[in-house]
N, C-alpha and C positions, 0 to 999 in steps of 0.2 A: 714817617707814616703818622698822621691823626688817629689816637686813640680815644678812645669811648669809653668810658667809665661809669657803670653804674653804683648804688648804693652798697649793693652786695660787692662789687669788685673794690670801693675805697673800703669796708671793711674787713675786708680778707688783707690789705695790705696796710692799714694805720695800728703801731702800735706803742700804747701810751710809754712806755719809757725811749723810744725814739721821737717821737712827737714832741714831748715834756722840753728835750733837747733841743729840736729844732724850735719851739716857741721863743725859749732865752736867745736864741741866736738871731731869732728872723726880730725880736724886740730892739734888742743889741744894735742891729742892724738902721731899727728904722728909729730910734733914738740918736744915733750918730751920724745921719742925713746920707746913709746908702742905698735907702728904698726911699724913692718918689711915691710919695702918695695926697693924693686931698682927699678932705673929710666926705666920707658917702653924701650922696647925692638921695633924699626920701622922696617919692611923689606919694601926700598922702592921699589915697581913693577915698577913705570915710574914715575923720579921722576918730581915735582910739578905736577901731576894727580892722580897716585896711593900708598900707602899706606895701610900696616896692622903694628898693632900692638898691643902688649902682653903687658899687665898690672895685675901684682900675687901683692898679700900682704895678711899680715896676723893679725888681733886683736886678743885684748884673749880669745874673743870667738868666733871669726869669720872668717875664710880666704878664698881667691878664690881669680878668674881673670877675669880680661876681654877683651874680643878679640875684638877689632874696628878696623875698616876698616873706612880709611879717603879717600874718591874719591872729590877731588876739581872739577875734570871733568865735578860730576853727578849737578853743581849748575845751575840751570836755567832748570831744568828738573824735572819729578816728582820722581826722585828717589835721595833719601835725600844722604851731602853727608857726614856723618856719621853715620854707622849702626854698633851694635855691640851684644854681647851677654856674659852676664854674670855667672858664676860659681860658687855656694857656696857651703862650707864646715865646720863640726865643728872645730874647731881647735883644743880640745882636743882631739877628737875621729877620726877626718880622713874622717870622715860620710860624701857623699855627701847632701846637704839638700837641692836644691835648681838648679833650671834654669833658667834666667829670659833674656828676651828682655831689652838691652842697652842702645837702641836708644834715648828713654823717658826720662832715665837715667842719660845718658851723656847730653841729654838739658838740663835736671830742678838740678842737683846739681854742673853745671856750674854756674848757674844763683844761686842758692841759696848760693854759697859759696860767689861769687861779694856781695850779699847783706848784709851777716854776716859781709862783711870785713867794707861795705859802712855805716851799721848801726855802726860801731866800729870808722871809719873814719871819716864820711863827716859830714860839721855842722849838728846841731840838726835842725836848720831852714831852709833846705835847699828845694826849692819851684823850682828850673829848671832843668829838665833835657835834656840831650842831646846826642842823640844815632847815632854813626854812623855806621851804617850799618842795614840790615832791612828783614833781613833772619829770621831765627830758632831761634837764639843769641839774637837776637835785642827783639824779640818777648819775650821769655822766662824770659830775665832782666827789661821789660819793668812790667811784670807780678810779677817777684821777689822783685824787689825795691820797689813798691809799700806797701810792706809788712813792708818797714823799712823807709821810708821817705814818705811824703806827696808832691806830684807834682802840679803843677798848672799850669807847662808850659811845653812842654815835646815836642821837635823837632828832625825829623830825617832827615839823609842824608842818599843817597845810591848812589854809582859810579851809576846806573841805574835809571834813574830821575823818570819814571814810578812807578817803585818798592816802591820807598820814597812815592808818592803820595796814592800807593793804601794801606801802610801804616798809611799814616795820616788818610785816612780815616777812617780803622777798628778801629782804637784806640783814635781818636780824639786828633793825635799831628799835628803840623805843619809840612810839607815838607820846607826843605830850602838848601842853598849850606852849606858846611862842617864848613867855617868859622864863618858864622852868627849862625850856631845851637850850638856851642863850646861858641865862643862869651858871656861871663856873665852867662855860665852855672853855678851850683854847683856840679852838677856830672855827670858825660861823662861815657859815655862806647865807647868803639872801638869793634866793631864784625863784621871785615868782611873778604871777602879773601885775602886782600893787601900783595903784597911784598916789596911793596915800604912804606914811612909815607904817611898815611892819614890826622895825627893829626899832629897839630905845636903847641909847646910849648907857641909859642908868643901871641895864642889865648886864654891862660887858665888863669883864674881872680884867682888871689893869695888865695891860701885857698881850691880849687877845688879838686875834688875826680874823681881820674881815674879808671875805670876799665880797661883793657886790656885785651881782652881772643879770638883775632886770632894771625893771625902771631904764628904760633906752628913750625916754622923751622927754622934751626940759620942763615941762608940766608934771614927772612924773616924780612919785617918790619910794625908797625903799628903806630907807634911812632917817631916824631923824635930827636933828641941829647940834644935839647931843653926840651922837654917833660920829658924824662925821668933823667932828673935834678932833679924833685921831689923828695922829701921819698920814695923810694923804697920796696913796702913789695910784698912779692912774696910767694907763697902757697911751693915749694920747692927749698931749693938755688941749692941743685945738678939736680934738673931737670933743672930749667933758665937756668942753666949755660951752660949746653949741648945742650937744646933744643931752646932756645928763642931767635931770632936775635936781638929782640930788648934789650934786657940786655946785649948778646954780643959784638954785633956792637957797643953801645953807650959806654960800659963799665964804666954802673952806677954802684953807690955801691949800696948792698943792706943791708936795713936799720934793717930787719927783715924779718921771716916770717909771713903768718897769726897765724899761730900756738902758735908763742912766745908769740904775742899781747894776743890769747885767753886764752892761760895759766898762763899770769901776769909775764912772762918773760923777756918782754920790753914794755916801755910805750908808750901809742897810742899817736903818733903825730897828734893832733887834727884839731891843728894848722896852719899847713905846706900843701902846697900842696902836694897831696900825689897819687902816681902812684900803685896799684896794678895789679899786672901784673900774670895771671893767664894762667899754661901749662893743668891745672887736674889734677891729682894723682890718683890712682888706691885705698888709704884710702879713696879717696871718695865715691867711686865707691862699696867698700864695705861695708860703712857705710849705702850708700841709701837703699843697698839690703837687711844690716839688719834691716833696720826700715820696710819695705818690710815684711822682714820673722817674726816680731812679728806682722803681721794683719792677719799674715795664719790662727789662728782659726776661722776669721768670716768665716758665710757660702759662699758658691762661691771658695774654695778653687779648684786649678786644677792641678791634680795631676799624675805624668807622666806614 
């Protein structure tokens, strides 16, 4: 039976210390050539406002796509601006199995995949964090890290002073400017719209764990030359390569993927500071769905 999955039904059934799991594994996976995938396919409509794009792969018992629509336009509005919808398939059989809302999707195993790399990376004692940017992103890694580090200080910045404030409030971080939240942190995330560097290298205390997961255009930047000087690991080298201005532009090497690291491929530089810098991949996307598709027998299933 083809089921139906709305926004509300994938989060009733994702949750992040299951998720966190299947990201290592579904990386694992597409690091060691057992998920087929090419690099997303963009049509850009206008470009830095509108965006679609097509994301197919396949595991060995799972494959579909997924269609996102990336609108930068819709930010400061109530209409998110990432929305997408998900396809799944048996891979054996060709069987449709599956419809699901993306949207949930593409937030929590962005975030979930930062934190497999962050639990893999960043020291084991690591008590600061520092989030710039204070959207969807910020919120979701704020929720994910949590799952693999203990915070005790956790500051955001946002280009929009307000936004930071009414963040610190929900979640009881501090609002502050970009430098002071970076400043002595242990682990950073970058989530915002920037085309230009938000973050500077010169701000980062030896040893610090980057996340990176905006800046998605090779035009675009969140990082600058300084910054991504770190350990380099990167969720796919042919998508950075195409897709991420900040690995372009700076023309860092890269050290690995997450994948390698998960697979016991290359060793985790524990040590180093360490930049990952995340585009998404569509093995992600259909890993969440199948963690997704084995909850379908509880009751509530809804079926098209």
């Amino acid at each position: 039976m083809l089921s139906c999955l709305t926004e509300a039904d994938v989060r009733a059934r994702l949750r992040w210390d299951e998720l966190i799991v299947s990201m290592e594994e579904a990386l694992a996976e597409f690091s060691t050539g057992r998920v087929l995938q090419p690099v997303r396919t963009v049509l850009a409509l206008e470009e830095g406002k509108r965006y679609l794009g097509v994301m197919p792969a396949a595991a060995s018992d799972v494959m579909g796509l997924k269609a996102v629509t990336f609108y930068p336009a819709n930010a400061g509005s109530h209409i998110p601006t990432h929305m997408a919808v998900i396809l799944l398939f048996d891979t054996n059989t060709g069987e449709p199995l599956a419809v699901m809302d993306g949207r949930l999707i593409t937030e929590m195993r962005t975030a979930a995949v930062s934190a497999a790399v962050t639990k893999r990376l960043a020291c084991a004692n690591s008590r600061v964090l520092a989030l710039l940017g204070s959207g969807v992103q910020a919120r979701a890694h704020f929720e994910a890290l949590r799952h693999v580090r203990k915070f005790d200080d956790v500051r955001v910045w946002s280009p929009t002073a307000e936004n930071a404030r009414r963040f610190a409030q929900q979640y009881g971080a501090r609002a502050t400017d970009a430098e002071s939240a970076v400043r002595g942190a242990d682990v950073v995330v970058t989530a915002t719209n920037a085309t230009q560097p938000v973050l500077k290298g010169e701000w980062l205390k030896p040893g610090a764990h980057v996340n990176a997961v905006g800046a998605c255009r090779p035009s675009w930047r969140e990082l600058d030359d300084q910054a991504m000087a770190g350990t380099l690991i990167v969720d796919s080298r042919e998508a950075v390569l195409q897709e991420s201005g900040d690995v372009i532009l700076s023309h860092a090497r890269i050290y690995a993927e997450a994948g390698e690291l998960f697979a016991g491929l290359k060793a985790s530089p524990v040590s180093d500071t360490t930049v990952f810098k995340s585009v998404g991949i569509a093995a992600e996307d259909i890993a969440a769905g199948r963690l997704i598709l084995r909850s379908l027998s509880k009751p509530g299933d809804r079926a098209c």
